[in-house]
BAKE-636750 format. One record per atom (N, C-alpha, C): atom name; y, z, x. Coordinates in pm, 1 decimal, padded with zeros to 6 digits. Layout:
CA	Y	Z	X
...
END
This chain:
N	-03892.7	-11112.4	12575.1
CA	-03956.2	-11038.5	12681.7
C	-04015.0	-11137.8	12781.0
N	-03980.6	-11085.3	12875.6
CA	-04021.6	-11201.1	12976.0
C	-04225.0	-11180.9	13033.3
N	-04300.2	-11270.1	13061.2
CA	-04409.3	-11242.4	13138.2
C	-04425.2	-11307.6	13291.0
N	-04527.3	-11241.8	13324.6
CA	-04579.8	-11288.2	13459.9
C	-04728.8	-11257.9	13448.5
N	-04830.4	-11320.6	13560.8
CA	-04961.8	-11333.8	13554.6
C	-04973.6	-11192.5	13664.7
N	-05108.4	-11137.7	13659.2
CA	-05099.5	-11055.0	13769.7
C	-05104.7	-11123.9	13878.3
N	-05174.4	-11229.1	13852.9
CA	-05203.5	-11334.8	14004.7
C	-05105.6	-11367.0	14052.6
N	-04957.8	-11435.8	13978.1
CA	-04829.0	-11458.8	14015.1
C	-04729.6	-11300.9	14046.7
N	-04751.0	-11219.3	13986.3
CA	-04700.0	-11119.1	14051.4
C	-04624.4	-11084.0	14176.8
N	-04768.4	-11100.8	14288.3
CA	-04692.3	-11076.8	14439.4
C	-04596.3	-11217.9	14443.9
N	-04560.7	-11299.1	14430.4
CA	-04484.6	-11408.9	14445.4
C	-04340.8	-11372.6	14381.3
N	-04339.9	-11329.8	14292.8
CA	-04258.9	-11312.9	14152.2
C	-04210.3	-11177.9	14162.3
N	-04232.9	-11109.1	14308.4
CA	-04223.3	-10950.1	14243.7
C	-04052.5	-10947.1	14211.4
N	-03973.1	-11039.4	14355.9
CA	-03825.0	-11022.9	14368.8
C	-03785.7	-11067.6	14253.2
N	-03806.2	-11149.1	14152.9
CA	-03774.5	-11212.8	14052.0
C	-03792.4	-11105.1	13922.6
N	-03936.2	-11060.6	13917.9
CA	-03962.3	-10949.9	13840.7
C	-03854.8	-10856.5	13839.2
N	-03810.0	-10758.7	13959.8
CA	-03737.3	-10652.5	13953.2
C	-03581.0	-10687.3	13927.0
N	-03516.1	-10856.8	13954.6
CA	-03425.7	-10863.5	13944.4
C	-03420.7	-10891.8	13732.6
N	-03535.1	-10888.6	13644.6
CA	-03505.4	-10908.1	13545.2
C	-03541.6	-10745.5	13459.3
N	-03596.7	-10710.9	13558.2
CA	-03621.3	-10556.7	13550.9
C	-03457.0	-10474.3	13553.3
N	-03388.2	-10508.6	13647.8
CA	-03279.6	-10472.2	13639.3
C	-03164.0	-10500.0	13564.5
N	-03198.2	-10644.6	13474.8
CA	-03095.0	-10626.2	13350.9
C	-03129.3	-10593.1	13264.4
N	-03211.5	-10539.9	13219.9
CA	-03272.9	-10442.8	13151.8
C	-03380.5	-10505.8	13053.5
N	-03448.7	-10621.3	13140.9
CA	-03584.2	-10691.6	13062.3
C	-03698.2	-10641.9	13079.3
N	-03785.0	-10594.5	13021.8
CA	-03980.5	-10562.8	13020.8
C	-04011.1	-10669.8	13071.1
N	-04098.3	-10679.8	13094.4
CA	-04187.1	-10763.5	13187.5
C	-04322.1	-10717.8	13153.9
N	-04364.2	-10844.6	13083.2
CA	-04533.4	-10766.8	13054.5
C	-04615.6	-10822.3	13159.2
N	-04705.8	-10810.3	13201.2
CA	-04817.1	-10868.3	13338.4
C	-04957.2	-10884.0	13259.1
N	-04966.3	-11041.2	13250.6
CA	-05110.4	-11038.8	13191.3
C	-05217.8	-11072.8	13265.0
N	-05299.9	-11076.4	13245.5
CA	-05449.0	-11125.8	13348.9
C	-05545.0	-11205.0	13195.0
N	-05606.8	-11325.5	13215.6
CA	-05649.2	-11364.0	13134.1
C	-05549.6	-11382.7	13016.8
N	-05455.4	-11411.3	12961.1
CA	-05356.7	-11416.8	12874.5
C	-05370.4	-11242.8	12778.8
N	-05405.3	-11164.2	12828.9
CA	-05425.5	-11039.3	12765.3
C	-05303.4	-10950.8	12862.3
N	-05209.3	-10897.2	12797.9
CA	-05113.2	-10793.9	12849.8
C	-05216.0	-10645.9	12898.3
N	-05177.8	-10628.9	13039.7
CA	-05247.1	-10519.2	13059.9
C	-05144.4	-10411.4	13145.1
N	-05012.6	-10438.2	13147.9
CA	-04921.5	-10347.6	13144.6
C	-04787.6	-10471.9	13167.8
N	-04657.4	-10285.4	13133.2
CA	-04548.7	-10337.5	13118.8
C	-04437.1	-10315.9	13229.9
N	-04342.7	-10376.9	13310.8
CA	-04271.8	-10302.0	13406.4
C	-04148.2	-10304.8	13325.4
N	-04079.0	-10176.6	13320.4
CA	-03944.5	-10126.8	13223.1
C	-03857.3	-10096.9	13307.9
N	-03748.7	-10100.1	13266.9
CA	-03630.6	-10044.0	13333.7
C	-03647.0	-09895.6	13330.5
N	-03576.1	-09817.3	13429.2
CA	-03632.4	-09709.6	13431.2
C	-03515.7	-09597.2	13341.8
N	-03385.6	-09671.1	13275.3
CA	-03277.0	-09616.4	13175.4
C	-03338.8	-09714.0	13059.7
N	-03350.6	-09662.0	12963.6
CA	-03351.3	-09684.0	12778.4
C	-03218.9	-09809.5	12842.5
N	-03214.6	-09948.7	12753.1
CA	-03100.8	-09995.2	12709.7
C	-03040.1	-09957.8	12643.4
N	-02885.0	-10019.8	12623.9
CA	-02786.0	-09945.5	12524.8
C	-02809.2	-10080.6	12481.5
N	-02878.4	-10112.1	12343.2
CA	-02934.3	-10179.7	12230.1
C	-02747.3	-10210.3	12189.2
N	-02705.2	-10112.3	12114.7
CA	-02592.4	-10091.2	12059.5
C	-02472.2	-10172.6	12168.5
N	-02491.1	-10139.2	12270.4
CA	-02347.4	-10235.6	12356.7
C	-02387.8	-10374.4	12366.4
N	-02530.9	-10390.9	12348.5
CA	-02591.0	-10567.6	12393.8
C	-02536.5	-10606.0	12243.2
N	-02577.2	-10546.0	12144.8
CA	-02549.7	-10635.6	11971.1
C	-02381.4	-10626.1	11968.3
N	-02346.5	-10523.2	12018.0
CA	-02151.4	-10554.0	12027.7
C	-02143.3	-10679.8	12093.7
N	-02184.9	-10713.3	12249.8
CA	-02155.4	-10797.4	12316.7
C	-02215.9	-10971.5	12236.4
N	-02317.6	-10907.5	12182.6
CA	-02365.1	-11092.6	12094.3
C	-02243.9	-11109.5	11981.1
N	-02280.3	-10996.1	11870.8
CA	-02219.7	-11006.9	11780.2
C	-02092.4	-10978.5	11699.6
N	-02002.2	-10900.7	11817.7
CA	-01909.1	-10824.6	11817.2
C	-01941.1	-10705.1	11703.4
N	-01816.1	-10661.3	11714.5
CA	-01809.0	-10496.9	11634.9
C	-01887.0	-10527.8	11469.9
N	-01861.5	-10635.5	11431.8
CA	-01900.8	-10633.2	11284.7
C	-01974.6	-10752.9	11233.9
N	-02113.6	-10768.5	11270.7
CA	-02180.0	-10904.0	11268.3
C	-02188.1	-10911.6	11088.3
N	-02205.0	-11000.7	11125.1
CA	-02233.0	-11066.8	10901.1
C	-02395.6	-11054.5	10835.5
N	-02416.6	-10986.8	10797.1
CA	-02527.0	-10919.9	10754.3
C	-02547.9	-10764.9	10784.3
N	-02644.1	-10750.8	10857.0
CA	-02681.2	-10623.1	10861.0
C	-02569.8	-10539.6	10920.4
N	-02572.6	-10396.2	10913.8
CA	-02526.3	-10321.9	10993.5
C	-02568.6	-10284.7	11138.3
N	-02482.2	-10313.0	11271.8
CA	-02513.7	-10257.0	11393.8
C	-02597.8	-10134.1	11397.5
N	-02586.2	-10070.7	11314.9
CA	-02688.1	-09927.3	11339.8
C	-02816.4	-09998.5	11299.7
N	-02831.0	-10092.0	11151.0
CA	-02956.0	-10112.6	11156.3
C	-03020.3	-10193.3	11270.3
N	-02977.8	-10278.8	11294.7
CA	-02990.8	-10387.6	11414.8
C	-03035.9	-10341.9	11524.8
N	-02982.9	-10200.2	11565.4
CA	-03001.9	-10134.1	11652.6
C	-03166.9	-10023.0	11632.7
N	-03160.0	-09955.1	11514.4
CA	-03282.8	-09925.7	11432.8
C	-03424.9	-10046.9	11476.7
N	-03349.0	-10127.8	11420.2
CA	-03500.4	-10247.7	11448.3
C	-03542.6	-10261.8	11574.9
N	-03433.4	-10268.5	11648.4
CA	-03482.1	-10287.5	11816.4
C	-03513.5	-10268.8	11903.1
N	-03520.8	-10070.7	11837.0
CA	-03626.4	-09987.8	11876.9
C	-03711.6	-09915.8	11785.0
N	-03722.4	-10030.1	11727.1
CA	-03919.8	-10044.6	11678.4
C	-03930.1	-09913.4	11519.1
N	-03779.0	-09971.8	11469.9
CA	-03759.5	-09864.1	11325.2
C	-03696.2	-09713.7	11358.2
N	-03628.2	-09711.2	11424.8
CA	-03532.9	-09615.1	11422.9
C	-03426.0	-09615.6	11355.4
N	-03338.1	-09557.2	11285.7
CA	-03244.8	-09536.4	11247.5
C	-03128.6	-09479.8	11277.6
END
């Protein structure tokens, strides 16, 4: 997950929205404390990014679980 300061913010916004748009969070802290997040405004497809790392059948877990974990224990 990527960050930015609120102070760096206005500097960073074009940079912000262009990582906003591949579908990265962006947390904004003030004092090293997160006090919000900027999201893409579509859910990622979790499931097409772990195809694209790991292809169809990575060695260990299953893609569904992988996918489960990466939104925070879903199944």
């Amino acid at each position: 997950m990527k960050t930015a300061s609120v102070q760096q913010a206005p500097q960073k916004w074009a940079q912000i929205l262009e990582w906003v748009a591949a579908s990265e969070e962006v947390e904004l802290t003030e004092k090293e404390k997160v006090i919000a997040k900027v999201v893409p405004a579509n859910q990622p497809d979790f499931l097409a990014r772990a195809k694209k790392v790991w292809g169809e059948q990575p060695p260990g877990k299953p893609l569904s679980e992988l996918v489960g974990e990466a939104r925070g224990g879903e199944a």
